[in-house]
C-alpha positions in Angstrom: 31.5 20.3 33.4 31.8 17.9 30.3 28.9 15.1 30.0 29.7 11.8 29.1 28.6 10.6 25.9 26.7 7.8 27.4 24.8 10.2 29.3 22.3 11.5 26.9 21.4 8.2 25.6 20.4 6.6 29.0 18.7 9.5 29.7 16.2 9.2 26.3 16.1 5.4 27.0 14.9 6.3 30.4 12.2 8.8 29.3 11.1 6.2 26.5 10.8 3.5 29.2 8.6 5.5 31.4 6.8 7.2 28.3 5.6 3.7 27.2 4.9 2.5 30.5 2.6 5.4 31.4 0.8 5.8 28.1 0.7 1.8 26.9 2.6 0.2 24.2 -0.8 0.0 22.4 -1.7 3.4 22.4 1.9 3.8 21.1 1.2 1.3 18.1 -1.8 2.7 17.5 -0.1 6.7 17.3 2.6 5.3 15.5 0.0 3.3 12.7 -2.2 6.8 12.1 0.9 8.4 11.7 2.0 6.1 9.0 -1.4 5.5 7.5 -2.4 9.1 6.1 -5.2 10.2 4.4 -4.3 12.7 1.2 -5.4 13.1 -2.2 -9.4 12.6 -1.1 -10.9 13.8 -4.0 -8.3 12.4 -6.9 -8.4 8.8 -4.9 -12.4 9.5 -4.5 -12.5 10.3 -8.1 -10.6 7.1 -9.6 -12.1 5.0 -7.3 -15.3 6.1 -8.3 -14.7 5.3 -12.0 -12.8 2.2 -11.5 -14.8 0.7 -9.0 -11.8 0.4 -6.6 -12.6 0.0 -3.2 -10.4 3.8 -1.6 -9.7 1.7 1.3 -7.6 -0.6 -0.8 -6.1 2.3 -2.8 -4.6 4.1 0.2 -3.8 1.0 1.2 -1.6 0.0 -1.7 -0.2 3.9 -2.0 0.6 3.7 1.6 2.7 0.1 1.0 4.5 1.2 -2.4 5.2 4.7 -1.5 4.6 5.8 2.0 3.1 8.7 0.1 6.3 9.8 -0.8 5.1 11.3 -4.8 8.5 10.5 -5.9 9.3 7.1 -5.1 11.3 4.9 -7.3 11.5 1.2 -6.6 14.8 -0.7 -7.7 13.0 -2.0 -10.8 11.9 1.1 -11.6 8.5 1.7 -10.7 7.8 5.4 -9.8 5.2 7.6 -7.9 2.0 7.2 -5.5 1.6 4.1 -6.7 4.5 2.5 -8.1 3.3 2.3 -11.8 6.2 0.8 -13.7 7.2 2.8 -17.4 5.1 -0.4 -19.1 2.1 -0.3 -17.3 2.0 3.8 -17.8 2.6 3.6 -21.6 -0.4 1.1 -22.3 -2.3 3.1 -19.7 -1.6 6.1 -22.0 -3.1 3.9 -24.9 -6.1 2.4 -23.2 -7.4 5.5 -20.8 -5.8 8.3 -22.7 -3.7 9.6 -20.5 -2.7 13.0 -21.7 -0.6 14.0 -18.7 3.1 13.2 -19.2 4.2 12.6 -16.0 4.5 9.6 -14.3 5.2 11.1 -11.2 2.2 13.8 -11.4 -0.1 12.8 -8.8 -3.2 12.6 -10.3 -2.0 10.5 -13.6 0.0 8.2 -11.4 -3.2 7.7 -8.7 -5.6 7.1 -11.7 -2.7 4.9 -13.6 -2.4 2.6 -10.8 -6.2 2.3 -9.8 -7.2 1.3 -13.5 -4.4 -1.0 -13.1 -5.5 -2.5 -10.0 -9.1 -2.3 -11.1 -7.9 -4.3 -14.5 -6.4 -7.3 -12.4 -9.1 -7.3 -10.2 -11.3 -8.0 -12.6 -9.0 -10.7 -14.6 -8.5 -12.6 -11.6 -11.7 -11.9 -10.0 -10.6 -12.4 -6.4 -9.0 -8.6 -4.5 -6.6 -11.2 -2.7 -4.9 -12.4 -6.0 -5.2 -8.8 -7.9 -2.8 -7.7 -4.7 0.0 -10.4 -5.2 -0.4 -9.0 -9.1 0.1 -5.4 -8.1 3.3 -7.0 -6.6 4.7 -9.9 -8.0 3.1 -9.3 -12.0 0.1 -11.0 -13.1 1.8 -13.9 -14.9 3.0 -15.4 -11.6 0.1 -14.9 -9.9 -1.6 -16.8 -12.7 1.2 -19.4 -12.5 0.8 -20.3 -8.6 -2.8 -20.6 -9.3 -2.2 -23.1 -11.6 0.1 -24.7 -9.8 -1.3 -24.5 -6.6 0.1 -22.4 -4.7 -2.9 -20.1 -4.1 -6.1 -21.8 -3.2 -8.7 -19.5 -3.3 -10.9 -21.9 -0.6 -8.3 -21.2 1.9 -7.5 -18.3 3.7 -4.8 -16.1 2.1 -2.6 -16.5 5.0 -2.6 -20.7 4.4 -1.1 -20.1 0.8 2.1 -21.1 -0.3 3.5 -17.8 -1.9 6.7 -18.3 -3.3 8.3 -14.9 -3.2 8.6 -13.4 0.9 8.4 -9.7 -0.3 5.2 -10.7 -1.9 3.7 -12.7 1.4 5.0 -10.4 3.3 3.1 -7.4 1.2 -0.1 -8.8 0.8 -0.5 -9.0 4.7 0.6 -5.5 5.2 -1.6 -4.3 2.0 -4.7 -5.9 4.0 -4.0 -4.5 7.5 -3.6 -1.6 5.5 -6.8 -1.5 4.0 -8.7 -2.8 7.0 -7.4 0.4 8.7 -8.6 2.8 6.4 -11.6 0.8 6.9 -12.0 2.0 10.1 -11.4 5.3 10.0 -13.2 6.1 6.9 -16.3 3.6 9.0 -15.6 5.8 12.5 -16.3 9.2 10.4 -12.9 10.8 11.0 -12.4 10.7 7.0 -15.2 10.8 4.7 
């Protein structure tokens, strides 16, 4: 007897409707956001945070939104690894850390690359809210918007007029991010 082709696909919508109505679409979310929000590299991103004074929480955060973990990643402007580090950042890193590891992609050099990094905006723009529209968009703009505007730092983030969507859209994900690996590090399941 040959099954129809629609078959198959009823029958896993079926299970899926049934699966989400017995265990909740929140417990759902919430499998689906651990699984997405991993916890590797705890004692290079322990390490670098330590140095840099970088919260962890907001560098798993800003791996898990620029690379999904993925040590390979390449963005279409060229950034590359854990952390997205673009060829200009890593060749004044190599100048100003010496970095003697030449491999952008190498775990380590790209986690402690893009930490100094974040830890160097942080403190230029003294606000963690502005130093993460950096890490996206490039300092210069995020100084521009100030200037114009844009960004008023007596309003909550979310009230800001960012001009680029990726980089509106980022910054929310980059904090939800980082309050989740708040909570887990808090509830003791990660150290």
């Amino acid at each position: 007897m040959k099954i129809k082709k629609w078959v198959i696909p009823l029958f896993a919508v079926i299970f899926l409707v049934i699966f989400f109505k017995v265990a909740g679409f929140d417990e759902i979310k919430k499998i689906v956001y651990e699984y997405s929000h991993p916890v590797r590299y705890e004692n290079i991103v322990d390490k670098y945070s330590k140095l840099y004074n970088v919260d962890k929480e907001l560098i798993y955060a800003i791996i898990q939104n620029e690379s999904k973990f993925y040590t390979f990643a390449k963005s279409k402007t060229g950034s590359k690894g854990l952390m997205q580090v673009s060829d200009v950042t890593y060749e004044h890193a190599k100048n100003v850390i010496d970095i003697k590891r030449d491999d952008i992609y190498d775990k380590e050099t790209n986690i402690e690359v893009g930490v100094w990094y974040l830890s160097h905006l942080i403190s230029r723009f003294k606000n963690e809210k502005y130093a993460i529209l950096a890490y996206n968009a490039g300092p210069e703009n995020i100084s521009e918007w100030i200037n114009r505007g844009f960004l008023d730092v007596s309003k909550e983030y979310t009230s800001w007029n960012i001009p680029f969507i990726e980089t509106g859209m980022y910054i929310e994900k980059v904090i939800k991010s980082k309050e989740y690996y708040s909570k887990l590090f808090v509830s003791g399941k990660y150290k």
